[in-house]
C-alpha positions as CSV (number, residue, x, y, z in Angstrom):
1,X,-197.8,95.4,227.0
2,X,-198.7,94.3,223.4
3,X,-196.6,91.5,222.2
4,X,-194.3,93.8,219.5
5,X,-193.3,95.4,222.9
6,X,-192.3,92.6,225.1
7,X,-190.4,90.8,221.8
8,X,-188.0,94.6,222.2
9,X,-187.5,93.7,225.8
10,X,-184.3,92.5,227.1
11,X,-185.1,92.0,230.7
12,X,-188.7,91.9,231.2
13,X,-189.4,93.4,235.3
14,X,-192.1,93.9,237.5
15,X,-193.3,95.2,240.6
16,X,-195.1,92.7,243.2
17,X,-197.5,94.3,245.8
18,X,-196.8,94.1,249.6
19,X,-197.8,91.2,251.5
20,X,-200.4,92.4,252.2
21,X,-201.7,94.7,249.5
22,X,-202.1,93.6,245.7
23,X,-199.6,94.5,243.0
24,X,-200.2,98.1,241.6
25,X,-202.5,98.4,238.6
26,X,-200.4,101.2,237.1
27,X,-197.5,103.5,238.3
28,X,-195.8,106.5,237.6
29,X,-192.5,105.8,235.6
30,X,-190.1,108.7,238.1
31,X,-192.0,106.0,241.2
32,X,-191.1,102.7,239.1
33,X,-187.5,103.6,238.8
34,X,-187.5,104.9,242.4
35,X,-188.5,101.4,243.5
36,X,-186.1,99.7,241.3
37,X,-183.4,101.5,242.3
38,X,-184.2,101.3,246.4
39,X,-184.1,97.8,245.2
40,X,-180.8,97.1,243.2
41,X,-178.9,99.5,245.6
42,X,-179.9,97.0,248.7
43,X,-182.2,99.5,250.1
């Protein structure tokens, strides 16, 4: 993200990979949120 992006942020997030796979080089937003929310709900 360029840096005028990141300054508009609030809470920067991100997704790590698996333990045994490497974070994700891209992903669709609907999948993103989907992950986030399995997440903040306590899966």
């Amino acid at each position: 993200l360029s840096a005028a992006v990141l300054d508009r942020l609030d809470t920067p997030v991100s997704l790590p990979g698996a333990p045994n796979r490497p974070a994700a080089e891209s992903l669709n937003v609907a999948v993103a949120g989907g992950i986030l929310l399995y997440e903040w709900l306590g899966s």
